[in-house]
C-alpha positions in Angstrom: 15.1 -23.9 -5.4 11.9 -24.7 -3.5 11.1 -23.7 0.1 11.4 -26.8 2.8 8.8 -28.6 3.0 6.9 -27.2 6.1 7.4 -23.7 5.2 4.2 -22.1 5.5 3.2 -20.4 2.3 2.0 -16.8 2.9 -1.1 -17.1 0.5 -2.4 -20.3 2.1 -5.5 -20.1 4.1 -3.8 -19.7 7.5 -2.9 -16.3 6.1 -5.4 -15.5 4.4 -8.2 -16.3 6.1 -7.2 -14.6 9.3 -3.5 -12.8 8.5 -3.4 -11.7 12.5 -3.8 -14.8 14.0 -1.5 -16.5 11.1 1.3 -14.1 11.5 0.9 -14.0 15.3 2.3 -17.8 15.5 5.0 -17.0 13.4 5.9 -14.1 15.3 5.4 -16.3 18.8 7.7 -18.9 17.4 11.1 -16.5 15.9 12.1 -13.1 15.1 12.7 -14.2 11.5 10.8 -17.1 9.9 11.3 -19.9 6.7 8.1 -19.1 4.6 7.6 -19.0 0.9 5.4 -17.1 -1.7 2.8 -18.9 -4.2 4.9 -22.0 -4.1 8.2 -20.0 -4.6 11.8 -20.5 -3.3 12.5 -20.0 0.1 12.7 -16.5 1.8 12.6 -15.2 4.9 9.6 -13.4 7.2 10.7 -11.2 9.5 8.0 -11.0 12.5 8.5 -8.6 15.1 8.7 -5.0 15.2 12.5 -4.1 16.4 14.1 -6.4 13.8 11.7 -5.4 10.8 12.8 -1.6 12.1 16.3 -2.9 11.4 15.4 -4.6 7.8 13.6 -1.6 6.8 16.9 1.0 7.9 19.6 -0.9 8.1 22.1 -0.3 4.4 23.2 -3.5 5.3 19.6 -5.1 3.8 19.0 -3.5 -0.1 16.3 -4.5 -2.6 18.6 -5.0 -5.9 19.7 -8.8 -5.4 22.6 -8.3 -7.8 24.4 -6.2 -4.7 24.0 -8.5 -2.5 25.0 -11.4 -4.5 21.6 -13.2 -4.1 21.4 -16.3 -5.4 17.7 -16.9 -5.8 16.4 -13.7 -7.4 12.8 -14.2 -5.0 11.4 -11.2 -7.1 12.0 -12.2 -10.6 10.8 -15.6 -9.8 7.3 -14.4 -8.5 7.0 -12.1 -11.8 7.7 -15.0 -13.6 5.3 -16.8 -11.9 2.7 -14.1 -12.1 2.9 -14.0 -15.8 4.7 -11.1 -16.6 6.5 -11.0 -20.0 10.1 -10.3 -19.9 10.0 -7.3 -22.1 7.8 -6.2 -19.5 10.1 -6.9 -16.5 11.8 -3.7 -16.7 9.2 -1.5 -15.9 8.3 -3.3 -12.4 12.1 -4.1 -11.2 13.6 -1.0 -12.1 11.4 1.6 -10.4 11.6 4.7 -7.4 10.2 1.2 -5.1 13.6 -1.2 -6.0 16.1 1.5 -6.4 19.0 1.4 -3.7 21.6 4.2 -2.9 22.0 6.5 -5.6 19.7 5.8 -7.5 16.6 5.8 -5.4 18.0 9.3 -4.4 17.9 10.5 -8.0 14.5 9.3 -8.5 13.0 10.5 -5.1 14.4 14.3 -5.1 12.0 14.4 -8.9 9.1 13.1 -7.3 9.1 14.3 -3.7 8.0 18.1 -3.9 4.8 16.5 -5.1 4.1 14.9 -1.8 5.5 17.5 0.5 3.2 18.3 3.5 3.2 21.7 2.6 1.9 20.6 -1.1 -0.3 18.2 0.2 -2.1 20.3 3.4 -3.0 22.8 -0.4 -4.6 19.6 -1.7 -7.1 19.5 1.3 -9.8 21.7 -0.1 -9.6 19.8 -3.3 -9.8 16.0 -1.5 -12.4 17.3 0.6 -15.1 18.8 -2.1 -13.8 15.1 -4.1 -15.3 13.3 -1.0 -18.2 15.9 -0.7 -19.2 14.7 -3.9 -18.6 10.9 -3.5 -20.8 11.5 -0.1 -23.9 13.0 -2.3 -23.9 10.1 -4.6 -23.6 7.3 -2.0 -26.8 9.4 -0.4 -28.7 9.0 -3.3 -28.1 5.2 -4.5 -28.8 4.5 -0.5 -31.4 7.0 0.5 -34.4 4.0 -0.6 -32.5 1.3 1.9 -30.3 0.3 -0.5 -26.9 -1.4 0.5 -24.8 0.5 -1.1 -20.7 -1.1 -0.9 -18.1 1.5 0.5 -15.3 -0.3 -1.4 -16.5 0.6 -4.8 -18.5 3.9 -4.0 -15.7 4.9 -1.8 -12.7 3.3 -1.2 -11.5 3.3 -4.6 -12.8 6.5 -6.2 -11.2 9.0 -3.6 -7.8 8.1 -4.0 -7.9 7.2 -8.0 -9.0 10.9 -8.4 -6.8 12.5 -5.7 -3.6 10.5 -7.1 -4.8 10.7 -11.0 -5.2 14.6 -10.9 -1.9 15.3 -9.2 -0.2 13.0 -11.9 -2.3 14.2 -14.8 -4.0 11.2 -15.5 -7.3 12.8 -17.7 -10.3 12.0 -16.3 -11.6 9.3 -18.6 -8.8 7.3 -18.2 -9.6 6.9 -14.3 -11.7 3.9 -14.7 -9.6 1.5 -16.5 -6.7 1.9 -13.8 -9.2 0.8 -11.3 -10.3 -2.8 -13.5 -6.0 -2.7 -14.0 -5.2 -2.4 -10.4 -7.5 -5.2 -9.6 -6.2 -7.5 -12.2 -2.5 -6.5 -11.4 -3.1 -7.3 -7.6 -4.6 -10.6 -8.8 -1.2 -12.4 -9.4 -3.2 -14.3 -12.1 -0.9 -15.6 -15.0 -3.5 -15.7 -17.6 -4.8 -11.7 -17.2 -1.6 -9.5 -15.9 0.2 -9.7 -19.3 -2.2 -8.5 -21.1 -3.5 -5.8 -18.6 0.2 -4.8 -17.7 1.1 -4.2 -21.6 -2.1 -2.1 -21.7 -1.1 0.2 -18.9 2.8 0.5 -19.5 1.4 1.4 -22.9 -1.0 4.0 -22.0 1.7 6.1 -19.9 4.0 6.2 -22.6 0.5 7.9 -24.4 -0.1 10.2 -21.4 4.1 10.8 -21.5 4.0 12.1 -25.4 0.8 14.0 -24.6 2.2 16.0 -22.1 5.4 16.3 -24.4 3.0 18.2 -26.2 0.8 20.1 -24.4 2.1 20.5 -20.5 -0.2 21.4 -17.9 0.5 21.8 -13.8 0.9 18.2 -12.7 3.5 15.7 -12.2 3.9 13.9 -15.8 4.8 17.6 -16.9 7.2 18.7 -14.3 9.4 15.1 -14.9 9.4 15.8 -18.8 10.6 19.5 -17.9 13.7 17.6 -15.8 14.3 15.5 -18.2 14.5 18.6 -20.8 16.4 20.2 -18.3 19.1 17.3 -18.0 18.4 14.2 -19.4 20.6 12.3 -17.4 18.6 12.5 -14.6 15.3 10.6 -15.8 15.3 8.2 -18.8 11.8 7.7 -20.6 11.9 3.8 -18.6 11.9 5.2 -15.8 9.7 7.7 -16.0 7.3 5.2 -17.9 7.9 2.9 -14.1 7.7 6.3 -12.1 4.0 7.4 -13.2 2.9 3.7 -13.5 3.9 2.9 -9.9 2.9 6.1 -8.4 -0.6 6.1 -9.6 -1.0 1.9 -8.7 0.9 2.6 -5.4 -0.8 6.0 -5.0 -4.9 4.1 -5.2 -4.7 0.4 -3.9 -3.1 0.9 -0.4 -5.0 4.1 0.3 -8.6 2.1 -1.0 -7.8 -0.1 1.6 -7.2 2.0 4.5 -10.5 3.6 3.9 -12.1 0.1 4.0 -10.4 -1.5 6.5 -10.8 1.8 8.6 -14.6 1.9 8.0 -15.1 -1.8 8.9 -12.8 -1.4 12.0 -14.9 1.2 13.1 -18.2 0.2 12.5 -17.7 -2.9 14.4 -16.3 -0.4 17.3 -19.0 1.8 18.1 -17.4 2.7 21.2 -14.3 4.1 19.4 -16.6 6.0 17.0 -18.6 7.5 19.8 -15.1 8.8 21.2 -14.5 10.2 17.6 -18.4 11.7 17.2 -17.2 13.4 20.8 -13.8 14.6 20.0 -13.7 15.0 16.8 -10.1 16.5 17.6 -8.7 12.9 17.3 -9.1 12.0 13.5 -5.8 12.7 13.3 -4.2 10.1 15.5 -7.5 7.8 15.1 -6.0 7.3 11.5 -3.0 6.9 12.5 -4.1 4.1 14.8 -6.4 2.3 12.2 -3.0 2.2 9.7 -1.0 0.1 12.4 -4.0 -1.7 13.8 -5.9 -2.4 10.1 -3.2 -1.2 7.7 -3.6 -2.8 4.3 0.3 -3.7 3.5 1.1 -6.8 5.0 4.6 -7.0 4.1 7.3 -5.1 2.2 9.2 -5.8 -1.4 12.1 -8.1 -0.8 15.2 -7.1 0.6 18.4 -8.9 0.4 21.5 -8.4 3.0 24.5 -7.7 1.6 26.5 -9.7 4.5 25.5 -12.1 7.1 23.1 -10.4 9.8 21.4 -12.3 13.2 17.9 -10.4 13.7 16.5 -11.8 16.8 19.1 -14.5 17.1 18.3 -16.0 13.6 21.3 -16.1 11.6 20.4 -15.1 8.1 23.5 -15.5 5.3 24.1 -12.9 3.1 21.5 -12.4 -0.3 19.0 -14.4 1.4 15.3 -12.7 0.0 14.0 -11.0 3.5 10.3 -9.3 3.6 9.8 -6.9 6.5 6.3 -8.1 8.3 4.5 -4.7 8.6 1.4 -6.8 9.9 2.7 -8.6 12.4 5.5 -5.9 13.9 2.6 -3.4 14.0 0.6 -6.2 16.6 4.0 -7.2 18.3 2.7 -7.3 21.9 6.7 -6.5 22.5 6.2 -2.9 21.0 2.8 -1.9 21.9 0.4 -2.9 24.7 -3.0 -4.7 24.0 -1.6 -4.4 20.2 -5.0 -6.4 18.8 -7.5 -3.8 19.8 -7.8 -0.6 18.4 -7.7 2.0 20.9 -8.1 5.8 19.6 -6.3 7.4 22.9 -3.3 5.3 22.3 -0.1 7.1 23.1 2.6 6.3 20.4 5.1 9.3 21.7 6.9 11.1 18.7 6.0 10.6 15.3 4.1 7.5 13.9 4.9 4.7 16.5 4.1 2.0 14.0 5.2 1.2 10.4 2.1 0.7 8.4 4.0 3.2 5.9 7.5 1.7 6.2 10.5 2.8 7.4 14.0 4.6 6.4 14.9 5.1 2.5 11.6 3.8 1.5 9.4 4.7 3.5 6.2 5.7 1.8 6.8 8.9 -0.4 2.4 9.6 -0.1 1.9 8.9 3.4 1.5 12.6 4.1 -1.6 11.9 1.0 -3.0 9.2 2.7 -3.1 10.2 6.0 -5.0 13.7 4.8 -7.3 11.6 2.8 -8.2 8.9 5.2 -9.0 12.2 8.0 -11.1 13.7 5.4 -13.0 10.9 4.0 -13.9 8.8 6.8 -14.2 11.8 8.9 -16.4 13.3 6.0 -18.5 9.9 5.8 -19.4 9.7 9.6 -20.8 13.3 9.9 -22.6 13.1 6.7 -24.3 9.7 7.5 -24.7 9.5 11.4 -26.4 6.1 11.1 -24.1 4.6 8.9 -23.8 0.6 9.8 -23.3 -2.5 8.5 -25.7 -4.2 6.2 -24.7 -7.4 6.6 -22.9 -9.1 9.7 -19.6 -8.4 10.1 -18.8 -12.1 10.1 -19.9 -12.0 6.8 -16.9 -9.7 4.8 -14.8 -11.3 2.9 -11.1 -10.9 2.6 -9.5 -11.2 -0.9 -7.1 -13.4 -0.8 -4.3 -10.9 -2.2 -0.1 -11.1 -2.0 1.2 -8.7 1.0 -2.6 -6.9 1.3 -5.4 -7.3 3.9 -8.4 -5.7 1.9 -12.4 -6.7 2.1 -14.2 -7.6 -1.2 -16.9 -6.1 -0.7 -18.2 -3.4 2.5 -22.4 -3.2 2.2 -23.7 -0.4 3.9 -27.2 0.8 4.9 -26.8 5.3 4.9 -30.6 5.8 5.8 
């Protein structure tokens, strides 16, 4: 099955070039909207912020398709499309991310004492001498006028470290997960196979390592469960567990960094407020994940019964995605929702849902709000002239499935 013609594709330039504006007329138009996905069956977008709050904690929307008797399995079809071999398929469908009910209980209780606030307010000290030392080496490649780019000297290496030593990833093996992440992002046919046989085969390595010499980090404590009662974890899913935790653990965070450098270089105003009350990292990175959050929308879900969001009907195992972009700019949920205002009140908790919602919501949100305070707070002390070396017209966005990330952030330190 094909999507109608006239259903706009997500990764055509109306959405890529400028996903708020794109989004925004979808939004405008319907609570719930006909798109499709690289050319993929049809599925549907939901737009605005109330009714992806209900697809994101509502039981009646899962993410296995085979309990809601789907007939177009939207997220087999885009693996297939992306290349991915079927012996392979395994490790990305049945994971911690797809997991429904039960199951997704299971897996979360293993992993969650990880990402505990408590566990991660211990990491601080750690994240902060990480970024410390980032900071030095960006000072030195820029101290002669140099651009130096924030994505690749910044963005990427604070959370691959942070995420990699709490999982026990050793440090050699930091690199490559960085060239695999890109690739893996890519959705190109001809490189993810290899690349995604390379990585599911290196953490069954790191797995029979740690079988033999434990240490104090994650892979260990899930081989100890499994010891312990091997009915909880089986080695696939443990295998999916490390792989999606460190991928999920690096790429969204990298991109909160850059977006939330960009955002405020182009707003001195905002950063002045910060330089003057430096009291409001805090909520200023709370505001620069709903405003310039890098997850555009969520991993298929699939009603198990006919629902109306909005006054859309959608029939039962129809493939849903919840718009985090455009709920988090729905002018119904928050006032001037395009700027980015640092004093914004959002009441309790969050207000937006740059990290999800409900059963799914994102197990290391507590890890990336810690390290998007410390690093760009960090990175606008150390370098009080920190700008732009290029104009800001002239970033470019990667035209990437579900993420708004910059290719490339040059920066003048000096």
């Amino acid at each position: 099955m094909t999507a109608p013609t006239g259903a706009p594709d997500l990764l055509a330039p109306d959405f890529t070039d400028d996903p708020y504006a794109g989004y925004a007329r979808l939004r405008e138009q319907a609570a719930a909207a006909t798109v499709s996905l690289m050319g993929g069956p049809p599925m549907m977008l939901v737009t605005r912020y109330d009714e992806v709050r209900t697809v994101l904690t509502d039981p009646r929307f899962v993410t296995d398709p085979e309990l809601a008797g789907a007939g177009v399995n939207a997220r087999d079809a885009l693996l297939r499309r992306a290349g991915v071999p079927d012996d392979l398929v395994g490790y990305l469908v049945r994971t911690i991310l797809t997991a429904d009910g039960d199951d997704h209980t299971r897996l979360r209780k293993l992993v969650s004492r990880a990402f505990t606030v408590r566990r991660v307010q211990a990491l601080r000290p750690r994240v902060e001498e990480i970024v410390a030392g980032l900071l030095d080496d960006i000072a030195a490649a820029g101290a002669d006028g140099t651009p130096v780019d924030l994505v690749e000297a910044f963005g990427y290496p604070l959370p691959i470290t942070v995420i990699c030593e709490l999982v026990g990833v050793p440090e050699a093996d930091r690199a490559q997960w960085h060239r695999w992440g890109r690739v893996l992002t890519s959705m190109d046919p001809e490189r993810i196979p290899g690349v995604l046989r390379a990585a599911v085969d290196h953490v069954h390595e790191l797995i029979a390592a740690r079988r033999a010499e434990p240490a104090d980090d994650l892979v260990s404590a899930l081989i100890a469960a499994q010891e312990d009662d091997g009915d909880r974890l089986s080695d696939q899913e443990m295998v999916t567990m490390v792989f999606a935790i460190v991928m999920a653990g690096h790429e969204t965070t990298a991109h909160l960094l850059s977006n939330g450098a960009l955002a405020l270089l182009t707003r001195p105003d905002q950063l002045a407020l910060l330089r003057a009350e430096p009291d409001r990292w805090p909520a200023a990175v709370n505001e620069l994940m709903r405003a310039r959050g890098p997850v555009q929308f969520t991993q298929f879900r699939y009603p198990v019964t006919d629902v109306e969001l909005g006054g859309v009907p959608i029939p039962a195992g129809t493939p849903v995605i919840a718009g985090l972009l455009p709920a988090n700019h729905d002018p119904r949920a928050f006032d001037r929702p395009d700027e980015i205002d640092l004093r914004r009140d959002t009441g309790r908790g969050e207000g937006h849902l740059g990290f999800g919602q409900g059963a799914h919501y994102c197990l290391g949100a507590a890890l990336a709000r810690q390290e998007g305070d410390a690093g760009l707070r960090m990175m606008f002390d150390r370098f009080p002239r920190l700008r732009l070396a290029v104009p800001a017209q002239e970033i470019t966005w990667v035209p990437q499935p579900g993420m708004s990330r910059v290719a490339q952030l040059p920066v003048l330190v000096s």
